[in-house]
N, C-alpha and C positions, 0 to 999 in steps of 0.2 A: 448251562447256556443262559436261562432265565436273569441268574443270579450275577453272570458277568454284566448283561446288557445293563441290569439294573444299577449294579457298580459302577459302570461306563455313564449311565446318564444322570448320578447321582455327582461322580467325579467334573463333570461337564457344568452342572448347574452349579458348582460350589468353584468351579474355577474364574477369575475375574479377570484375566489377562486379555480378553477379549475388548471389552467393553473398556478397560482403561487403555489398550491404544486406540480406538475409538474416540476417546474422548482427548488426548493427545493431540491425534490429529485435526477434531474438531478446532481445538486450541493453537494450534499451528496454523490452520487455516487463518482463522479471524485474525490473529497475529499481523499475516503476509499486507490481508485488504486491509488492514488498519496501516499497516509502513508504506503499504504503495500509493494508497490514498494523501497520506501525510506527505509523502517525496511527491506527489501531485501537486498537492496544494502549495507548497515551499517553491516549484519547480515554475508554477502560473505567476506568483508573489515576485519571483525573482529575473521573471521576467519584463513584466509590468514595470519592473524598480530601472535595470538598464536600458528599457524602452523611454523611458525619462530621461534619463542620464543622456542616452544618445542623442534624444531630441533637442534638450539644453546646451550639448557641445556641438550641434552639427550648424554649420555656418549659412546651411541655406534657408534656416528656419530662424533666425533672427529677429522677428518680428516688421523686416521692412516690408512693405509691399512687392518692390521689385525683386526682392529674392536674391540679390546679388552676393549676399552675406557681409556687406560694407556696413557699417556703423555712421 
């Protein structure tokens, strides 16, 4: 009995399959907040970019005072 338990926790501390997906999924983790942070950052950028664009095409913003959109 001794001698199993001893084999059992001898085989447990010699086995690594634990702690490499452990660390797997540590790595998958940081992965995800590194890509969603990235599509964050690209997502604010590309917003900013056609918030321009719109404001340069939109007629009521012209620069006149009256707003009329006439030149």
């Amino acid at each position: 009995m001794f001698t199993s338990l001893s084999q059992r926790l001898r085989n447990l501390l010699r086995d690594e399959s634990g702690p490499t997906a452990v660390e797997y999924a540590v790595m998958l983790a940081l992965i995800i907040v590194v890509c969603i942070l990235s599509i964050q950052a690209i997502g604010t950028s590309t917003s900013s970019t056609y918030s321009t664009i719109n404001n340069a095409l939109d007629p009521k913003t012209d620069g006149n005072p009256d707003g009329n959109g006439q030149i």
